[in-house]
N, C-alpha and C positions, 0 to 999 in steps of 0.2 A: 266595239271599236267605233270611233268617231268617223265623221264626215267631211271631208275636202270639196268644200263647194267654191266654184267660181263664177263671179257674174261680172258681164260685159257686155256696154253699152258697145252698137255696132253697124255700121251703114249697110245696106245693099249688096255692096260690092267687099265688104266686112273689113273695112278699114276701121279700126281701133283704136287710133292713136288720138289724145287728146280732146276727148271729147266736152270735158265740163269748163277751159276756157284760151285765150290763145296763148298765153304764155305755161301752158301745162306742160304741152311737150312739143319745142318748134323745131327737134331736130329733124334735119334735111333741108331746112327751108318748108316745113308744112306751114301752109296758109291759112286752114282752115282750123283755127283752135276754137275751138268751143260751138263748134256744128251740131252738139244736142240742142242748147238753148232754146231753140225759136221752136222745137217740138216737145218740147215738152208739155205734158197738160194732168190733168188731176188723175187722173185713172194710172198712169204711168208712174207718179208718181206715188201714191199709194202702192202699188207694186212692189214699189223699189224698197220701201219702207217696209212693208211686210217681211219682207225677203230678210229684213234683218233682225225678225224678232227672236232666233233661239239660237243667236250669235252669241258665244262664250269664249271666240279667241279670232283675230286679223294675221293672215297671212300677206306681208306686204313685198313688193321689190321697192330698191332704195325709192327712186325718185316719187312715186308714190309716195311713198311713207314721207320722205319731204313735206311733199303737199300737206298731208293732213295733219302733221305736224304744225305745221305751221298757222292750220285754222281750226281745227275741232277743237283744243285747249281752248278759245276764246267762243264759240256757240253754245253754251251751254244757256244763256238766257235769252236765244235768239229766236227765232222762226225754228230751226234746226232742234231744237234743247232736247227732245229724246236722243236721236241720234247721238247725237254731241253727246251726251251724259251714258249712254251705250258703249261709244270710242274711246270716253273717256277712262273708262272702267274695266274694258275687258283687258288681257294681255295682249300684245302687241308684237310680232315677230317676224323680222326685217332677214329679205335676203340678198345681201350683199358682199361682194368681193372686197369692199373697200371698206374707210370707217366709216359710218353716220354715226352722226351727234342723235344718240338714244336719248335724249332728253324729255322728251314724253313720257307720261309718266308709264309703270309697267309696258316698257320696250327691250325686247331683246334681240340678240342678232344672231342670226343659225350658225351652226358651222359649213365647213365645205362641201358636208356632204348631202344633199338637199334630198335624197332619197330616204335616207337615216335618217334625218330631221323630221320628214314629214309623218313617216311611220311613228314617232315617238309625240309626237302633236296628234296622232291620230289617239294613240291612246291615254292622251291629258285631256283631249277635249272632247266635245260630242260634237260641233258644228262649227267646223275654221270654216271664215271666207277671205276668198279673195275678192280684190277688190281691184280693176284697172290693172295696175303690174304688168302690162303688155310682154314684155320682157321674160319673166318671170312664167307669166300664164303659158308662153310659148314652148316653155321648157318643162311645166305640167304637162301639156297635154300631148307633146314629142314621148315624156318619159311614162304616161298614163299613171300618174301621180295625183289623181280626181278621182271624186265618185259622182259629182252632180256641174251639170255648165247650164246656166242659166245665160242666156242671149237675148236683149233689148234690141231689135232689128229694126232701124230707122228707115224711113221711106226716101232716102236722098242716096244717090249715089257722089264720088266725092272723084276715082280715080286716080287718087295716090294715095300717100299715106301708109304707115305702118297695117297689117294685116295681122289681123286676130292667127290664121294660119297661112304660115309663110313656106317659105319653101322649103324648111323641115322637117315639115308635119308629117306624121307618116299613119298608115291604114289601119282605121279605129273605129269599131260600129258604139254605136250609143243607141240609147230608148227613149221613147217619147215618154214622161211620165205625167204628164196630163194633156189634155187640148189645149193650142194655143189662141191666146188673148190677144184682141186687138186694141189698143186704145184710139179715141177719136180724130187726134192728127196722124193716124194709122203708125206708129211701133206696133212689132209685134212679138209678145212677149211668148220666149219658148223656153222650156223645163228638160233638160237631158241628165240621164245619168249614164254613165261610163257601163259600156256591155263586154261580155267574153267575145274572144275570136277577133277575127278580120273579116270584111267586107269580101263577100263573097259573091261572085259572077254567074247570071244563065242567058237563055238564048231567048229573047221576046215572040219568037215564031217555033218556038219546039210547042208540040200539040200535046 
């Protein structure tokens, strides 16, 4: 059975919402679009790349899938050109209540029922990722519809903004599946996979 990974670029204070630029995602009035940029550096980004080398299918929410609709089709001769020729290639599977223009090539659109869906994606592919889907991810990790969350932890805190867990989220222990990575303008990169049970309580002074 495949793997449901999710990775997400995320401040301090783990606000999530549009990080790669300002017209990504400005609902609310968020001011800060594209607060990864100015952190980013070679280690991080190597990472990020890694992360997507045994990629054989994207789980995306609409406006995501927008996005990179609208640019991975054209990086294929760029700076980008693996990725891009990665995106370009694998399948593509959008989850939304509404239409999107599946126009990208190998895009499909789930049905309603995202639990069903995702179990039937488990057993087509070995390594779906998510990618940003704020929306999307939120209702992964409410329904524990993952097996891996990888988390880019920026050294800024931001104070609004959409949050990675909001106030739905509900009691989920995970595992550390390696030591985490610092890069130079300090992200800090952390590796979790999805555990049994709930987060369980004791007394710091029982002897």
């Amino acid at each position: 059975m495949g793997l449901i990974h999710i990775d997400l670029f995320t401040t301090l204070d783990f606000v999530g919402q549009a990080p790669g630029g300002p017209e990504e995602d400005p609902e609310g009035g968020f001011a800060f679009g594209g607060w990864q940029a100015p952190l980013l550096d070679e280690v991080a980004g190597a990472q990020v790349g890694a992360a997507y080398e045994d990629t054989d299918a994207l789980l995306l929410g609409r406006r995501t899938y927008d996005i990179f609709a609208g640019y991975w089709p054209h990086q294929e001769g760029g700076e980008d050109a693996e990725i891009a020729a990665l995106f370009n290639r694998i399948p593509k599977y959008v989850a939304s209540r509404g239409k999107p223009d599946l126009s990208w090539a190998g895009s499909t659109q789930l049905g309603p029922d995202l639990a069903g869906a995702v179990r039937e994606l488990r057993e087509r592919h070995e390594h779906v990722k998510v990618v940003g889907s704020l929306n999307l991810v939120q209702t992964l990790l409410r329904e524990k519809l993952f097996d891996r969350l990888d988390l880019w932890v920026h050294p800024i805190v931001l104070g609004v903004g959409k949050k990675v867990f909001d106030g739905g989220a509900v009691p989920t222990n995970v595992t550390l599946l390696e030591p985490p990575l610092a890069s130079p303008k300090g992200t800090v990169y952390l590796r979790y996979g999805l555990a049994d049970g709930t987060p369980e309580t004791g007394d710091m002074d029982a002897s």
